[in-house]
N, C-alpha and C positions, 0 to 999 in steps of 0.2 A: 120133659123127659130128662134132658142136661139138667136139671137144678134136683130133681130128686135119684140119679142113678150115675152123675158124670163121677169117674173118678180119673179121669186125665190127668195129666200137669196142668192144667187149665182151673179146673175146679175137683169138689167132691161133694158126692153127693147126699141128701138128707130124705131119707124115706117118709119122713113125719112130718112132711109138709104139707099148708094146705093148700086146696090150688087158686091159684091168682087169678081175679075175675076183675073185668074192665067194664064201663060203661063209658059209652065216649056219646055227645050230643053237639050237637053241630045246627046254626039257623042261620042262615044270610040271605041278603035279598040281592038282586041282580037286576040295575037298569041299564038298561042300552038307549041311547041315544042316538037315532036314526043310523048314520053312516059315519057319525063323526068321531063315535068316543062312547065308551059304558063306563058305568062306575060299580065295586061290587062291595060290597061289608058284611063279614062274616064273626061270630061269635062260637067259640067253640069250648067244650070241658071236659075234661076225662075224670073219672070218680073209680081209682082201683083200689081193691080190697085185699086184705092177703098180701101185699107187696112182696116179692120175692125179691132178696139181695143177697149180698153175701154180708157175712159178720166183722167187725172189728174188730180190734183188739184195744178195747174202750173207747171210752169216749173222745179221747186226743190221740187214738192209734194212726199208725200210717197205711191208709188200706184196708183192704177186707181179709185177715189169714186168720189157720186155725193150725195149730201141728199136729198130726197124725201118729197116734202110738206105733209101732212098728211090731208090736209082739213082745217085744224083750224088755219092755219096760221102759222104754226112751222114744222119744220123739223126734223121730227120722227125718219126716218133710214138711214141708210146710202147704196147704192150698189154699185155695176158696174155699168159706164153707155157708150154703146157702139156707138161709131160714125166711121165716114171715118176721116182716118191720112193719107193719101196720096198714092203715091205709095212705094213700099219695090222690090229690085235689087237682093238677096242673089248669089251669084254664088262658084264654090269651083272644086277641082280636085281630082278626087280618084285613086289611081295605087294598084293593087294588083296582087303578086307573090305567085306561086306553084311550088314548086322541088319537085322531087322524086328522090331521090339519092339512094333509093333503094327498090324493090317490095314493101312490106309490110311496108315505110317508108314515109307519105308527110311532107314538110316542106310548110307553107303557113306566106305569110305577108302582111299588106294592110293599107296605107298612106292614110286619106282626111283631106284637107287642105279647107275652109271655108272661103269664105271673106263675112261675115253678114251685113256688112256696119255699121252705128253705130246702126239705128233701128234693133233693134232685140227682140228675144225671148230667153230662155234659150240658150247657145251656148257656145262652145271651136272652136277655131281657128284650133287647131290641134287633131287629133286624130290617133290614130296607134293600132294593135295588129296583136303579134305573134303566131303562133302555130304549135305545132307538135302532129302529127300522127300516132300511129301504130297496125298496127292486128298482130294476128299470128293466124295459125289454129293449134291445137291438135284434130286431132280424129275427131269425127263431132263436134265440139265445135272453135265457130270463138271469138277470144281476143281481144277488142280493147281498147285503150286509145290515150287521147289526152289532153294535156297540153294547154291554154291560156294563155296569157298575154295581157291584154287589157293597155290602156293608153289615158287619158281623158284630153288635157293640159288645161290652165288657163282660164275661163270662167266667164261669167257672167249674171247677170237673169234680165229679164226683159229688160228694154232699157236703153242709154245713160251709158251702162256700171256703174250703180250707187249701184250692189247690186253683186261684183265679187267673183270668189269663185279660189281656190287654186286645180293646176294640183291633179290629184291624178290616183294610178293604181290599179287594181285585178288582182285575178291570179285565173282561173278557170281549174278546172279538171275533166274528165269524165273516169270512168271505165265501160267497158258493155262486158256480154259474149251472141254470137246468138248460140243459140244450135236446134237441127231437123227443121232447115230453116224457123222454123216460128214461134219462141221465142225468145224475148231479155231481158236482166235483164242490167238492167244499176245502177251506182252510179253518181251524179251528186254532184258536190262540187263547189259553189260558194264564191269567194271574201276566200279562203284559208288564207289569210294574215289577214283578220279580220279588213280591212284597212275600218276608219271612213270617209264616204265622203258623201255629199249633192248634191242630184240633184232638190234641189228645195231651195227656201234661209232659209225655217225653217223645213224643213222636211231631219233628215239622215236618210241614208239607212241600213239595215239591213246589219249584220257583217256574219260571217261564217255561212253559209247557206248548208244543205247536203238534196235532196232529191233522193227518191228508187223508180227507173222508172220500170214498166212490161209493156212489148208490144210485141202482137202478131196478124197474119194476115191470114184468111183465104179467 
């Protein structure tokens, strides 16, 4: 609806379009190993057709703009203007692992590897994070915490790789106590490192981040 009728300041839109159709297929297999640990590997592809984008302004333009007549003969503003760029292939592999090397202890890890092709959207080739796991009970009161490490590698926005951005990692932590089976208090602590990084080519992200969770269920 946005790509063929938006005319916001955001985009404008193209009645003549055709509509963008997806196939995505997906196979992995799943073993679990008794109580101690699973292992999962997953194979995924999307095959879109019609790809809707917005236009350039050539081949080495900056961005997607089109100027808009205004009536009088001159071109007034500038927007989006969205059309069919062809078809887009993405495909990629995901493995993720869980030990338990002991009761109250998981260890979890999990690889996807991305081939974008050169058309793309914001994207890393590689991505990773680690984490560990732990509860304890005292009394009626259950302890948990859990450690991240996330891992984001070399990417880049938009298409033709012309706008790349540099690997970068967080380190996220959670502390939460469940007390009378249906109260939980949490602490939640993002990006601990304070580390600068961009998920968009002019917008960074927020640094050391702590939010105070309550949750309860009747």
């Amino acid at each position: 609806i946005q790509g063929l009728f938006s005319k916001s300041l955001g985009g404008y839109g193209n009645i003549n379009l055709k509509p963008e159709k997806t196939e995505n297929f997906d196979i992995g297999i799943f073993q679990r190993f008794s109580d101690w640990g699973s292992l999962e590997v997953s194979y995924y592809k999307m095959n879109v057709t019609d790809l809707i984008i917005n236009d350039k302004l050539g081949t080495n333009g900056d961005g997607y703009m089109v100027a808009v007549p205004n009536g009088a003969g001159m071109d007034s503003l500038t927007f989006n203007y969205r059309k069919n760029l062809g078809s887009y292939s993405p495909s990629g592999l995901e493995v993720g692992v869980a030990l338990k090397p002991f009761t109250n202890l998981t260890l979890k890890g999990a690889y996807t590897y991305l081939d974008a092709e050169d058309f793309t959207f914001q994207t890393s080739h590689n991505r990773y994070n680690f984490s560990i796991f732990g509860q304890h009970q005292i009394s009626d009161v259950l302890l948990e915490a859990e450690l991240i490490y996330n891992y984001t590698g070399d990417g880049y926005f938009f298409d033709f790789k012309t706008r790349p951005y540099e690997a970068f990692n967080t380190i996220d932590l959670m502390l939460a106590a469940r007390f009378l089976k249906q109260y939980r208090f949490s602490v939640i602590a993002r990006n601990l490192g304070d580390t600068a990084y961009q998920l968009w080519h002019y917008e960074w992200q927020p640094g050391r981040t702590i939010a105070l969770r309550w949750e309860t269920r009747f």
